[in-house]
SEROPA-644130 format. One record per residue (C-alpha): residue number from 1; x, y, z. Coordinates in Angstrom, 2 decimals. Layout:
N
num NUM	east X	north Y	up Z
...
END
This chain:
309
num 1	east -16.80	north 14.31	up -14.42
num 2	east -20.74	north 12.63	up -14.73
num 3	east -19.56	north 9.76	up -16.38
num 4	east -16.69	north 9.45	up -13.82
num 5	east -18.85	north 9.75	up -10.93
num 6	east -21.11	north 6.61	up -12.32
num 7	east -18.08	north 4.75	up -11.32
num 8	east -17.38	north 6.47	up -7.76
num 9	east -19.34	north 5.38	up -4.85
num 10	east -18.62	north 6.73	up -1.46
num 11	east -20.01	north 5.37	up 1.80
num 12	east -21.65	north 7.46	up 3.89
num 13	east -18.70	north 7.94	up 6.35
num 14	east -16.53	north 9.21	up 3.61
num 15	east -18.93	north 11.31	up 2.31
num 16	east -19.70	north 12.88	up 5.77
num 17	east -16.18	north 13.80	up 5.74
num 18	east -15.52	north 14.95	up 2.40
num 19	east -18.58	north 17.58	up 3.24
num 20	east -16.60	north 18.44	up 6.51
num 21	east -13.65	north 18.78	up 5.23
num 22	east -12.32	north 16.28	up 6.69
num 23	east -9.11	north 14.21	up 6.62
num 24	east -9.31	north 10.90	up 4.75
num 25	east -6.86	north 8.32	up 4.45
num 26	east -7.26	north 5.79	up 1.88
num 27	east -7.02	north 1.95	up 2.19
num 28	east -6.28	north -0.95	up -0.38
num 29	east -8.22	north -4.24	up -0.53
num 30	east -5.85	north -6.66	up -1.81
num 31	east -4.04	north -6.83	up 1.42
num 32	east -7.23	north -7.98	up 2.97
num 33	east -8.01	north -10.32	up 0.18
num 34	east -4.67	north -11.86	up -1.33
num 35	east -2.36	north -10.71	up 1.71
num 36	east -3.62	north -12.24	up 5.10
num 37	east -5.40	north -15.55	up 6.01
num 38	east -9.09	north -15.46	up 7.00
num 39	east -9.94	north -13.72	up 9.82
num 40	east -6.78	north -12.24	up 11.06
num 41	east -7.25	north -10.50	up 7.37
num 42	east -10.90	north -8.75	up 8.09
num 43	east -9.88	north -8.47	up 12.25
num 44	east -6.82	north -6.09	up 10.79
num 45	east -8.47	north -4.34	up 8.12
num 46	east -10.83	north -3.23	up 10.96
num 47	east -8.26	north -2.03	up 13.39
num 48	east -6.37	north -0.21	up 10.94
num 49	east -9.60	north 1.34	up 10.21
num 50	east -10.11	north 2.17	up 14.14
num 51	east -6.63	north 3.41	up 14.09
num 52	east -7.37	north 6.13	up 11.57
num 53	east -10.70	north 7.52	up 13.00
num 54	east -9.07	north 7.64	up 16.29
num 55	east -6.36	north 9.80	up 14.94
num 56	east -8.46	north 12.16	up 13.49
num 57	east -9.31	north 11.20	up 10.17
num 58	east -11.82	north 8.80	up 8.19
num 59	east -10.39	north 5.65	up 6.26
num 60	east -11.44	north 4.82	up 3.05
num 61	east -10.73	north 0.95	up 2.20
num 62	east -10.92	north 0.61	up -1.61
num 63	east -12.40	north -2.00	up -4.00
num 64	east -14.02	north -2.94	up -6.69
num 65	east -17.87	north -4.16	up -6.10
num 66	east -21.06	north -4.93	up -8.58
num 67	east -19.64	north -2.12	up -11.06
num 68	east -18.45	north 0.30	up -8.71
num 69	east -15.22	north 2.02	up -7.29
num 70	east -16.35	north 1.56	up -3.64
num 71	east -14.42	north 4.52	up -1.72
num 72	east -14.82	north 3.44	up 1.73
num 73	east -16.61	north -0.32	up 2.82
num 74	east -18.86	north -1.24	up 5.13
num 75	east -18.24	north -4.19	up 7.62
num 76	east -19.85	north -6.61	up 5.66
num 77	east -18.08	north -5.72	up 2.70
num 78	east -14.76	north -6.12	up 3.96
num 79	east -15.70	north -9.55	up 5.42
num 80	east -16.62	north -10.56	up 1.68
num 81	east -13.38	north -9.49	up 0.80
num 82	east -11.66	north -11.24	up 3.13
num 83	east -13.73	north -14.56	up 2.72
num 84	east -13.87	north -14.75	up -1.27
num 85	east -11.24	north -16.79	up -2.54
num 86	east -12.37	north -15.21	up -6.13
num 87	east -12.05	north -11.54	up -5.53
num 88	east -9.67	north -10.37	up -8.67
num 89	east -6.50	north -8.48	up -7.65
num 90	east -7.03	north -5.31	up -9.67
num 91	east -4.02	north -3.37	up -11.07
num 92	east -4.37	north -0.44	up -13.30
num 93	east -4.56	north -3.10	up -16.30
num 94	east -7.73	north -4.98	up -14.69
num 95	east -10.09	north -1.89	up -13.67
num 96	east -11.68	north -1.84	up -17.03
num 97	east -12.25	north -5.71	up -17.20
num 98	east -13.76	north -5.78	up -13.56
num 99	east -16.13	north -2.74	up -13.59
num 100	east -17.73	north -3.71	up -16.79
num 101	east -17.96	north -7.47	up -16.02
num 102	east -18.99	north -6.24	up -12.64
num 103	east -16.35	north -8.81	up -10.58
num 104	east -15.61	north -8.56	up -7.10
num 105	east -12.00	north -6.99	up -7.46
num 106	east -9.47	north -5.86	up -4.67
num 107	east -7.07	north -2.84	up -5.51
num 108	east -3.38	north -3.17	up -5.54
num 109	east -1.58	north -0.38	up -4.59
num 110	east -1.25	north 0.84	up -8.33
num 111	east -5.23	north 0.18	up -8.88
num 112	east -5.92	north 2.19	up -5.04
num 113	east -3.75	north 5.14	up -6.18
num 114	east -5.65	north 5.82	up -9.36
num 115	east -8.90	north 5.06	up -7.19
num 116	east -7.56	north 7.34	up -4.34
num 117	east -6.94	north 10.35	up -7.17
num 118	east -10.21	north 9.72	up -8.46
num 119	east -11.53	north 10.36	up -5.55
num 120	east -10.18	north 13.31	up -4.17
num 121	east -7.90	north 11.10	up -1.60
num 122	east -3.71	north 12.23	up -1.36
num 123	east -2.80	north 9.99	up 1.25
num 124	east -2.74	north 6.38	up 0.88
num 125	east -1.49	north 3.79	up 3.67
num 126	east -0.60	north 0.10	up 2.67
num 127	east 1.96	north -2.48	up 3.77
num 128	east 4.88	north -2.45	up 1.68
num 129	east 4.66	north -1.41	up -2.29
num 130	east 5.40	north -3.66	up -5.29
num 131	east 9.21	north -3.47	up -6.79
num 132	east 11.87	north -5.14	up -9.33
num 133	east 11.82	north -9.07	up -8.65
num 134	east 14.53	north -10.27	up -8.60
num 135	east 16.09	north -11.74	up -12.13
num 136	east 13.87	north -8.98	up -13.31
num 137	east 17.04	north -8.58	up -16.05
num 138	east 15.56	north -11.76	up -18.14
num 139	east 11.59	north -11.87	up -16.55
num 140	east 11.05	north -8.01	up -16.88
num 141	east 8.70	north -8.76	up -13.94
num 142	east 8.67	north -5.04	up -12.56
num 143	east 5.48	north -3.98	up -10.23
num 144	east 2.97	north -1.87	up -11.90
num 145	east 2.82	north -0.08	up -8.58
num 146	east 6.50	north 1.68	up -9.73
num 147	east 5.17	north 3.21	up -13.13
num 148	east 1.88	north 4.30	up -11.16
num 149	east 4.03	north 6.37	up -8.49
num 150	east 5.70	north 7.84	up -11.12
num 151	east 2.62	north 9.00	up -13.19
num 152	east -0.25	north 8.77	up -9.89
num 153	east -0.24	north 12.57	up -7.64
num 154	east -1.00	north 10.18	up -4.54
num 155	east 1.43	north 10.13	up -1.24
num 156	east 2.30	north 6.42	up -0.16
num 157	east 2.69	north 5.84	up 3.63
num 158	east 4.70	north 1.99	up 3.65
num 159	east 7.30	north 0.09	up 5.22
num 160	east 9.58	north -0.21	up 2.41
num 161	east 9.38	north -3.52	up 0.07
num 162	east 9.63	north -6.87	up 1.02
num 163	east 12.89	north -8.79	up 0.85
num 164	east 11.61	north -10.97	up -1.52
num 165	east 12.13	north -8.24	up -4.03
num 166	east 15.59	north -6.68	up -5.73
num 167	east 15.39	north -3.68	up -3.47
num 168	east 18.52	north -1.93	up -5.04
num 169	east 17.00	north -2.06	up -8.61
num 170	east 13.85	north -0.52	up -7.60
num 171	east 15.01	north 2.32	up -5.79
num 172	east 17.13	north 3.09	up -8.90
num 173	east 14.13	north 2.34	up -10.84
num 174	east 11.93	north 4.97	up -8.78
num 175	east 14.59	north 7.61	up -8.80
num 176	east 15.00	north 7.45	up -12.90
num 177	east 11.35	north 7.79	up -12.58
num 178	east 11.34	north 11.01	up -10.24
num 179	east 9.49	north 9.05	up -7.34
num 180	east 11.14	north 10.81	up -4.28
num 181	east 11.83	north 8.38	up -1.22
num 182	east 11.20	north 9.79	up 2.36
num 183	east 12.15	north 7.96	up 5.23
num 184	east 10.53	north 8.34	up 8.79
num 185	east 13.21	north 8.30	up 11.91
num 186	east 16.48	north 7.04	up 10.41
num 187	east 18.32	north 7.26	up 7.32
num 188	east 18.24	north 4.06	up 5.90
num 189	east 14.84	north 2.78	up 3.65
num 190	east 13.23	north -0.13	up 5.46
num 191	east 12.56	north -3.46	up 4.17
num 192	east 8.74	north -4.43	up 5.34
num 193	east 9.92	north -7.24	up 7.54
num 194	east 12.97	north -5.53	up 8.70
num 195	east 13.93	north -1.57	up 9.45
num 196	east 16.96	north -1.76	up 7.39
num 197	east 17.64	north -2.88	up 3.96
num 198	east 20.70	north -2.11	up 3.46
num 199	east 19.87	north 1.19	up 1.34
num 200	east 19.49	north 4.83	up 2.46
num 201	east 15.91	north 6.61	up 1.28
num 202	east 16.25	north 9.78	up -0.53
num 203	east 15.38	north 12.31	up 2.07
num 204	east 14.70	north 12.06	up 6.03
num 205	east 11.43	north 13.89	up 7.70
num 206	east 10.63	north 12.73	up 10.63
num 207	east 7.47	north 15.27	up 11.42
num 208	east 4.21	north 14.98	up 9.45
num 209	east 3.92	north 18.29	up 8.80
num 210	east 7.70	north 18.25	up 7.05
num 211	east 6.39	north 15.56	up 5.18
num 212	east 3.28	north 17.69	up 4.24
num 213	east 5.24	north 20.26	up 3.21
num 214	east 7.74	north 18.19	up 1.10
num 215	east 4.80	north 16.78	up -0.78
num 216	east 2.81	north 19.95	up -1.07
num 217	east 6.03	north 21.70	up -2.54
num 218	east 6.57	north 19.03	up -5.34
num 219	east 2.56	north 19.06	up -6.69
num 220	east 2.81	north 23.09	up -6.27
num 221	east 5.75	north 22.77	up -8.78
num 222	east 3.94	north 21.10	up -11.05
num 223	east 5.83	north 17.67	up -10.74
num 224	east 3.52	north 14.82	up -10.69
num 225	east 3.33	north 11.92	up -9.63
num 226	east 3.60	north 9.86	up -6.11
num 227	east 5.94	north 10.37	up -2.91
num 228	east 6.93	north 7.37	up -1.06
num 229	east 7.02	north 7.87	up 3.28
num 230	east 8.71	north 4.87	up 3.95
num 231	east 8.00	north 3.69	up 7.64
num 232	east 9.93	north 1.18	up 9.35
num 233	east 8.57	north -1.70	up 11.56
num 234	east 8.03	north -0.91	up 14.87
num 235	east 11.35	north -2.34	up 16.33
num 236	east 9.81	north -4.40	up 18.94
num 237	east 7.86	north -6.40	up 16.32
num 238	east 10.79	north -6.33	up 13.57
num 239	east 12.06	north -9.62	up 12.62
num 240	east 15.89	north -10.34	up 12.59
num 241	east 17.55	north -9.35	up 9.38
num 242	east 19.47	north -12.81	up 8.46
num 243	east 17.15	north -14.77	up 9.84
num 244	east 14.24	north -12.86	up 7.08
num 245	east 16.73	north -13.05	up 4.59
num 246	east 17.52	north -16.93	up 4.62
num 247	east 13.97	north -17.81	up 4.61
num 248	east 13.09	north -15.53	up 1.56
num 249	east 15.89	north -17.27	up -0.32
num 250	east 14.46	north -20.53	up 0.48
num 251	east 10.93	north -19.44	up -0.14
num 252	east 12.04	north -17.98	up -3.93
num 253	east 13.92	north -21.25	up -4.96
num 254	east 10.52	north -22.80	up -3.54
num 255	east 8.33	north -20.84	up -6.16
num 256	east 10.85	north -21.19	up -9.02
num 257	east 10.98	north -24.74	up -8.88
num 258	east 7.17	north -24.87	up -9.02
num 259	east 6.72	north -22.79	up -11.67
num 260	east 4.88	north -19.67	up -9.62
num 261	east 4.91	north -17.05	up -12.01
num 262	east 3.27	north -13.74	up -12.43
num 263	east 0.86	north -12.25	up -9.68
num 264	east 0.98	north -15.19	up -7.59
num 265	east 4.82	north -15.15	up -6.99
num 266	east 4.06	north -12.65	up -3.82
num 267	east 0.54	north -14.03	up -2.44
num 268	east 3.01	north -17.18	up -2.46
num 269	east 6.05	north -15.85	up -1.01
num 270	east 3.68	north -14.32	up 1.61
num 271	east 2.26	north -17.59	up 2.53
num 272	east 5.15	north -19.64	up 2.82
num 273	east 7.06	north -17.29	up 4.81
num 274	east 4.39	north -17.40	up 7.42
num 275	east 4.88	north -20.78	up 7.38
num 276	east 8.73	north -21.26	up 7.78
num 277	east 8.52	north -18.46	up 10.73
num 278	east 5.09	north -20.23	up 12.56
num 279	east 3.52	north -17.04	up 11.50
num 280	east 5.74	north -14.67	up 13.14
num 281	east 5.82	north -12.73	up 9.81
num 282	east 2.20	north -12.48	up 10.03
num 283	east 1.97	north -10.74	up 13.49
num 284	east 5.06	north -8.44	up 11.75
num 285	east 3.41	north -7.83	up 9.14
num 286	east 0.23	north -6.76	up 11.16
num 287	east 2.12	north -4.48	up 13.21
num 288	east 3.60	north -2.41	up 10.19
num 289	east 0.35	north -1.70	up 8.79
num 290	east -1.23	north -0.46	up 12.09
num 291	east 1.88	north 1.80	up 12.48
num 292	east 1.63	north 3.26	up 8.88
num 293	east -1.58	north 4.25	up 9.72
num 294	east -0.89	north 6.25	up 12.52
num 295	east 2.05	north 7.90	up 9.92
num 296	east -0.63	north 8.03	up 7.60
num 297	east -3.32	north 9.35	up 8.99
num 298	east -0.96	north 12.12	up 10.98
num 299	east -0.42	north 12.80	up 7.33
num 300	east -3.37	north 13.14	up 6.22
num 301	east -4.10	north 15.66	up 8.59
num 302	east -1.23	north 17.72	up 7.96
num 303	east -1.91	north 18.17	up 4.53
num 304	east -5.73	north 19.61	up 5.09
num 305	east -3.71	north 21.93	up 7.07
num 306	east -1.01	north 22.81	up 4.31
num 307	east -4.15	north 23.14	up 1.71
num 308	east -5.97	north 25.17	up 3.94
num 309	east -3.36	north 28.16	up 4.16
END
C-alpha cells in the first residue's frame, strides 16, 4: 500500500471528502483531451464537475501528470489537458510507460477504472464506453475498456456505445464476460447518440438506490468486476436514429479508406461526425455527459448509503 500511494495523488477537494466521508464520483481525462475540441472540451469538463458538487458529491477527474495518478484536477490542470495536443491516451497497457517516463497521459475508461479502484472510487461517469468495432471478426480490434469491466470492481454510469461500434457483438461480449447491463428508464440499451440501439440491456432500475443495491449485492457475492448503468440521451438533445446511422457509415468507409487504424479510429470518427452534422453531435454529446452525471453522482450517493448500513 506505501509504494502504491507514491503513485496516488489526491487534490485537496477529494481528500476533504474522502475524510468526510463523502460521496465521490470519478471522472476520465481522455474525453477532455482526445474527445472534444478546445474549449468546449475544458468549458464541459467544468460543468460536469459543477454538476456533481451540486448534487451532493465531489468529482474526481483522472489523469496522469509528472509521475502521478492525479485523483481529482485543478482548473489549470484540466485546461492543460484540454490544450495539449500530446497528452497520451492511457489504457491499462500505457500506465506503466507514462508514470515512469513521467508523460502527460489522459485515462480511458479502462485506465480511469483501475485509477478509480485504486483510489477508493466505485462510481465512475463517462460518455459512452469502448466496444467490438466493427469487422472486429478479421481486426480483433475489441476495446480494452470490455476486459477491464469484466476484471475492474468499478460501476460505469454511460450512455451506451457509439454507433460507430458493433453494438450486438459487444453486449454478447460483456455478458460471456459476466459484465451485467442496467438500463435507466426504458428497456432498451442506448446508443450514445441515440436512446435506442436496437438491443434491450440486461436489467431495468430506474431508482439510484435500486441500482445501489444491484451493485452492492453482486461485490457482496463475491463477483467482481464492473456494472454498466447505461443512460440514455436526454430526448430533447437525442439525434435522429437514421439520420446518426447514415453518417457513421459514411464516416467508417472515410477512415478505412485512409488507413485510420488503431486508437485513432474513434478520436476520428468523433471528429468527422461533428463535421457532417455542423456539430450537432457535439452539443449531443455534451448533453449525455452532463446527464450521466446527475445518474452518477445520485449514485454515488446511494451507495455511501448502502455501505453505511
Amino acid at each position: 500500500m506505501t509504494q502504491l500511494q507514491n503513485f496516488l495523488l489526491f487534490s485537496q477537494e477529494v481528500l476533504a471528502a474522502r475524510a468526510a466521508g463523502k460521496a465521490i464520483v470519478a471522472l476520465e481525462s481522455t474525453i477532455i483531451s482526445h474527445g472534444m475540441p478546445y474549449p468546449q472540451n475544458v468549458e464541459m469538463a467544468r460543468e460536469v464537475e459543477q454538476i456533481i458538487r451540486d448534487g451532493g458529491a465531489v468529482p474526481a477527474t483522472i489523469a496522469i501528470i509528472d509521475g502521478k495518478i492525479c485523483v481529482g484536477l485543478s482548473p489549470e490542470q484540466l485546461e492543460l489537458l484540454g490544450t495539449s495536443p500530446d497528452a497520451m491516451k492511457v489504457s491499462r497497457r500505457d500506465l506503466p510507460f507514462v508514470l515512469s517516463q513521467r508523460k502527460l497521459g489522459a485515462t480511458t475508461v479502462a485506465a480511469t477504472m483501475i485509477c478509480a479502484e485504486l483510489a477508493g472510487i466505485t462510481v465512475f461517469v463517462t460518455g459512452g464506453i469502448g466496444g467490438v468495432h466493427r469487422g472486429a471478426e478479421t481486426s480483433f480490434d475489441i476495446s480494452a475498456d470490455l476486459q477491464e469491466l469484466a476484471q475492474t470492481s468499478v460501476a460505469v454510469v454511460c450512455a451506451g456505445v457509439k454507433s460507430i461500434l458493433d453494438i450486438g457483438l459487444t453486449l454478447e461480449y460483456l455478458e460471456t464476460h459476466g459484465v451485467p447491463v442496467i438500463s435507466v428508464g426504458q428497456e432498451g440499451f442506448p446508443a450514445f447518440f441515440t436512446r435506442e440501439s436496437g438491443f434491450k440491456a440486461d436489467f431495468r432500475l430506474d431508482t439510484a438506490a435500486e441500482q445501489a443495491a444491484f451493485i452492492d449485492t453482486k461485490w457482496q457475492l463475491g463477483l467482481k468486476g464492473g456494472v454498466i448503468v447505461s443512460n440514455p440521451v436526454p430526448a430533447a438533445q437525442a439525434m435522429p436514429k437514421e439520420e446518426i446511422d447514415a453518417i457513421t457509415t459514411q464516416a467508417l468507409q472515410e477512415a478505412d479508406a485512409g488507413g485510420v487504424k488503431g486508437k485513432q479510429v474513434t478520436p476520428f470518427l468523433l471528429s468527422r461526425i461533428k463535421q457532417l452534422t455542423d456539430g450537432r453531435s457535439l452539443a449531443t454529446n455534451i448533453a449525455l455527459v452532463k446527464h450521466n452525471a446527475q445518474v452518477g453522482t445520485a449514485l454515488a450517493i446511494a451507495m455511501r448509503a448502502v455501505v453505511a448500513r
